[in-house]
N, C-alpha and C positions, 0 to 999 in steps of 0.2 A: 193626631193621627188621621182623624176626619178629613181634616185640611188635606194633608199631604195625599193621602187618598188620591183626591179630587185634580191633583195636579199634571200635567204632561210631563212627557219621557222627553229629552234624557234627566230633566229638575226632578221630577218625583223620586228616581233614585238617588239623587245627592244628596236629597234632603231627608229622604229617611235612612240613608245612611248617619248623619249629620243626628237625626233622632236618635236611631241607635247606640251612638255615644254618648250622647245625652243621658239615655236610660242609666248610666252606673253610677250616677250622681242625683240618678230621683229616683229612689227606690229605697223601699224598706230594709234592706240591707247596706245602706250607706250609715257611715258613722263620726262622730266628731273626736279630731288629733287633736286633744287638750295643748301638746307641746307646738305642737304648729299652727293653733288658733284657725284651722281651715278643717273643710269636711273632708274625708277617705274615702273617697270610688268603692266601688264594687270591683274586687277583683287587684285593689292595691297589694294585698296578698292572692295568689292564686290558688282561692280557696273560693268555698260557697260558707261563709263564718256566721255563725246564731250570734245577730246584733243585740245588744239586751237595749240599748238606748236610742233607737233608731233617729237621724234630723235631716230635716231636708233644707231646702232656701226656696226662693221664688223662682221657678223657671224662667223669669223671664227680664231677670233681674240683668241690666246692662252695664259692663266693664267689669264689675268686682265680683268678687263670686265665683267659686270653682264650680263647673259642669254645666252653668246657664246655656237653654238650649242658643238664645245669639252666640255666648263664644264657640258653642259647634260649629253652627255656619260659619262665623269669623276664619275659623280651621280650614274649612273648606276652601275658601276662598281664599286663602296663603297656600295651599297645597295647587291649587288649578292657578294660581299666580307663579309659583314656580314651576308648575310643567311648561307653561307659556314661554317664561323668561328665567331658565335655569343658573343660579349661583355655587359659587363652591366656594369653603374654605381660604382662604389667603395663608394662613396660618400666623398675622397678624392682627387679630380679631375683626379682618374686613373680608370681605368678599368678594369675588372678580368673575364676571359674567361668562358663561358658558356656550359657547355656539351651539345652535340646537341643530341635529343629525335628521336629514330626513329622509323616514321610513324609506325602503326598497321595497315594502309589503306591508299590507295592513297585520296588526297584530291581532292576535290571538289570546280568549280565555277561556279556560275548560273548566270547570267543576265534576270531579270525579275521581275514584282512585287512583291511587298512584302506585296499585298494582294491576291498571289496565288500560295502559297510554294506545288504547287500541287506533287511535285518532295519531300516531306517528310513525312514519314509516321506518323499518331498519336502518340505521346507518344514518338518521337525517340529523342528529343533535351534536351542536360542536360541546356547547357547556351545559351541566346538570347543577345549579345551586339551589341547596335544599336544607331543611330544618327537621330532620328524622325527628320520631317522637321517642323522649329521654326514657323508656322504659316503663317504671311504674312512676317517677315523678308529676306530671301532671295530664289530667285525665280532660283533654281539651273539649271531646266530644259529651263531658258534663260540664264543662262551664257554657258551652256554645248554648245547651238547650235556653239558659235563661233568655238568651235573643231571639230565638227561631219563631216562637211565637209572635213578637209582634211582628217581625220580617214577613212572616207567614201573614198575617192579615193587613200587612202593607202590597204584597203581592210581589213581594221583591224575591222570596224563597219560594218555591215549592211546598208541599205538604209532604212534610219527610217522616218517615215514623220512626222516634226517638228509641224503641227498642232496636229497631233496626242500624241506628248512628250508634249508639254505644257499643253493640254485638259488632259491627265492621271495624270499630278504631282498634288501634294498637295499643292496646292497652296490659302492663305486666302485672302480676302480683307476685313476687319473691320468695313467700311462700306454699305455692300451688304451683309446682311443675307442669300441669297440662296448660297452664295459662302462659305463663316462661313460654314454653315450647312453641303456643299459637304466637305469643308476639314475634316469635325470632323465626317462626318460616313466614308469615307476615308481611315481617322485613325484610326478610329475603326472595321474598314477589317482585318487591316496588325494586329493590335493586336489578334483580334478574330485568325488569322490563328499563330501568337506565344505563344498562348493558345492552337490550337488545337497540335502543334508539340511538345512542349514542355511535358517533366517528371514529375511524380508528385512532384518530390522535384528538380525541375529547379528552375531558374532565370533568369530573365529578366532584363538588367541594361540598361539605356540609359541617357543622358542630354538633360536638355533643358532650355530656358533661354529667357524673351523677358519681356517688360515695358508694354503692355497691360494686364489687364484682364481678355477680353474674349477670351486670347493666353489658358489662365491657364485653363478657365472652357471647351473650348473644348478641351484639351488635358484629364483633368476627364471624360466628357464624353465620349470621346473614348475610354477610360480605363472600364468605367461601364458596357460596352455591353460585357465584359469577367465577367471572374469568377478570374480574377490575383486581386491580394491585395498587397497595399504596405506597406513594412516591413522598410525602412530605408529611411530616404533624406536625405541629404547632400550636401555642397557647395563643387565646385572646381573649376582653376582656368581656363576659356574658353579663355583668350587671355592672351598674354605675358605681357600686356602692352607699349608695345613701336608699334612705326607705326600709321598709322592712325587712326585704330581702339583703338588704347589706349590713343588718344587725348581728351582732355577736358575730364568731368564729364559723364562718360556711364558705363554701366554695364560690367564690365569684368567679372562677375562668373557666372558659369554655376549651377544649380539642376542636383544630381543624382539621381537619382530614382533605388530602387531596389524592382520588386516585383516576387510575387509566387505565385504561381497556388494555387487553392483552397477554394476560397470564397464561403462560402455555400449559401447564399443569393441571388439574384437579388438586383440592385440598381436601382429602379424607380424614386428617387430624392436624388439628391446629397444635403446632408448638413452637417453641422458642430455643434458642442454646442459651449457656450461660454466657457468653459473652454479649449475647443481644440484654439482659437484662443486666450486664456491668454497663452498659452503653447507654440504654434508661434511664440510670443510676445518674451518671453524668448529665446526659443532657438534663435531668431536671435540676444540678445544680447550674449547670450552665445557666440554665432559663433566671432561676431564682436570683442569681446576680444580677441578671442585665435585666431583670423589673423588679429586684425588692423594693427598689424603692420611690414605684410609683406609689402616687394616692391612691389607686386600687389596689390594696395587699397582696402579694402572693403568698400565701398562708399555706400551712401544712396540709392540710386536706386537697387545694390545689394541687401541690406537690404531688400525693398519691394516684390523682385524678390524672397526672399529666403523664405518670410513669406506667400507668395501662393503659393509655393512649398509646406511646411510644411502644409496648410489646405491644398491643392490637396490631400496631402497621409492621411491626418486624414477623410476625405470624401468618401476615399476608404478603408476602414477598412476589415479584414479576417471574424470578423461575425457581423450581426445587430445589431447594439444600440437599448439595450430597452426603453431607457427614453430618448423619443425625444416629450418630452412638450418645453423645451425651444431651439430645433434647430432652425436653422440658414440656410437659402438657402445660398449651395458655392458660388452661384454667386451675392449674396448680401456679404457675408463675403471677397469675392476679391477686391472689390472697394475701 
């Protein structure tokens, strides 16, 4: 870290970048996969896990070896090889070269909330692609702290005060309503402000994905406080399957969500009819045919996950339902 220290910009940051990833393969919380004969990252589970057998390898150990800091850099320099000279897919296990687009305008990076895009003006965004945070599934702003420190005395972060990063994230707990309540108007900041930047014919695309829900109804309701309607959902696939996370019976798909500005309405209570939840019903069979039988399962618990996807986007409709004698509160119809 000394080293890197001592380096010129813009190399000092790649390669503490480069360090950085290094860090979850030498660290006292890295562990040995008996059945995979190889060591487990920090973070293979996204978890902070009490190692009881902690092992490391030689940092510096070249070609074999998972996390050696050479194969970081290795990394790097396949990542800035393909920015240079970009490939894609063939879909025959080859690749075929991509003419690379050049910029109209230098680009842009912010660091900062994403319930205070104060740096965009109304109206200037055609597309918002985003990774909302799952609720109470993972608490990103406690696994970040194990980096900030050294980031912090590589001088690549700021001095941030970690009561301060944990108090600002979106973070749920299920059973603590005033916590619920902060994540879901929260959420309904960072949308309110991709509403106010957004075109009038933008999009807004993101996933999302969890087995509670009252995941589902506050994510609608932080969608209700905009004027955005959802126009499409769709399953895709959120993990590989293999690893820990694609152990035993759990949800591997994700919900896409694609909506657009312009709902003339206010939504004062979210519901459903019952034909919107016969409609659910089917598309998740639909869905389950045309991928059971991928190698990435579509499992039962997908299934439920996709069918309060489908009412979330039918609760958030482009204009009001006139005939709501036999609605349905969304958060009776998620149950």
């Amino acid at each position: 870290m000394k080293e890197i220290r001592a380096l010129e910009e813009p190399v000092r940051s790649a390669i503490a970048m480069a360090f950085s990833d290094h860090l979850t393969t030498n660290c006292m919380m890295a562990s040995y996969a008996h059945g995979w004969r190889r060591l487990t990252p920090l973070f293979s589970l996204r978890a902070f896990r009490h190692i009881q057998r902690p092992v490391e390898l030689n940092p510096w150990i070249e070609r074999t070896g998972r996390g050696g800091f050479p194969n970081t850099i290795r990394k790097l320099e396949q990542a800035a090889a393909y920015a240079r000279a970009p490939k894609e897919p063939a879909g025959n296990g080859e690749f075929v070269s991509v003419d690379t687009i050049s910029a109209t305008r230098k680009g842009a990076v912010h660091l900062g909330s994403a319930r205070e895009l104060t740096f965009l003006a109304n109206s200037s965004v055609d597309v918002v692609m985003t990774d909302p945070p799952y609720f109470d599934n993972i608490a990103y702003s406690e696994l970040a702290q194990f980096f900030a420190p050294w980031l912090k005395a590589l001088g690549i972060i700021a001095d941030l005060d970690r009561a301060e990063v944990t108090d600002e994230s979106l973070v749920a707990c299920k059973h603590q309503p005033d916590s619920v309540q902060k994540f879901t108007s929260g959420l309904g900041e960072a949308f309110q402000e991709m509403a106010r930047v957004l075109r009038p014919r933008g999009i807004v695309a993101f996933s999302y994905r969890h087995t509670e829900a009252s995941a589902w109804h506050a994510l609608a309701e932080a969608i209700a406080t905009t004027d955005l309607h959802v126009t499409r959902v769709l399953p895709m696939p959120g993990e590989v399957g293999m690893g820990l996370h694609g152990q035993g019976i759990r949800g591997l798909w994700d919900a896409i969500f694609i909506l657009r500005p312009g709902r003339r309405a206010p939504i004062t209570k979210l519901t459903v009819r019952p034909d919107d939840i016969s409609d659910a019903d089917q598309a998740v069979v639909d869905w389950r045919e045309r991928y059971g039988m991928l190698a990435i399962p579509f499992n039962d618990i997908d299934a439920v996950a996709l069918r309060r996807a489908f009412l979330v986007g039918r609760a958030l409709p482009k204009t009001k339902r006139s005939n709501q004698k036999y609605a349905i509160s969304l958060e009776d119809a998620l149950r």
